[in-house]
C-alpha positions, 0 to 999 in steps of 0.5 A: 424092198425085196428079200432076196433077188428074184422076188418080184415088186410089190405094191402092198401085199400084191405083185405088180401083175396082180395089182394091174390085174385088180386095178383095172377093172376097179378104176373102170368099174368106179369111173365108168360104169358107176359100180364099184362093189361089182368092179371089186368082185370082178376084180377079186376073181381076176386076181384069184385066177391069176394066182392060179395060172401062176401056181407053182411056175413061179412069179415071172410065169405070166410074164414068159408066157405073154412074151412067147405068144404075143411076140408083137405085143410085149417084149423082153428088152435083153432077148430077141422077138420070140417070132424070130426062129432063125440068127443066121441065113 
């Protein structure tokens, strides 16, 4: 349970962006290309660099800076497409 508000979800001691950030190369790495130790490692550096790019803009930084350049792809439900500039004609 979080301790306050705006802190985000965690699985074990990673947000949720950092463990699908973790997750997805392990899982490939594992199932696919047979090469865990080498899936783990990359998947480390990943997490690293997410953690990084976060920095001091806060947890939810990713999530904004996916909606505002991928405005087709990922979509906040209470905001409007972030390609859409004008309201009204």
């Amino acid at each position: 349970m979080p301790k306050y508000m705006d802190e985000p979800w965690k699985i074990a001691f990673l947000t949720v962006d950092e463990f699908a950030v973790i997750a997805v190369p392990v899982l490939l790495g594992i199932f696919i290309l047979n090469a865990p130790v080498i899936a783990m490692c990359v998947g480390s550096v990943l997490v690293s660099l997410i953690k990084k790019l976060k920095g001091e803009e806060g947890h939810y930084f990713v999530r904004h800076l996916m909606y505002w350049h991928l405005p087709q792809v990922f979509y906040l439900r209470a905001t409007p497409p972030s390609c859409q500039r004008e309201f009204l004609g």
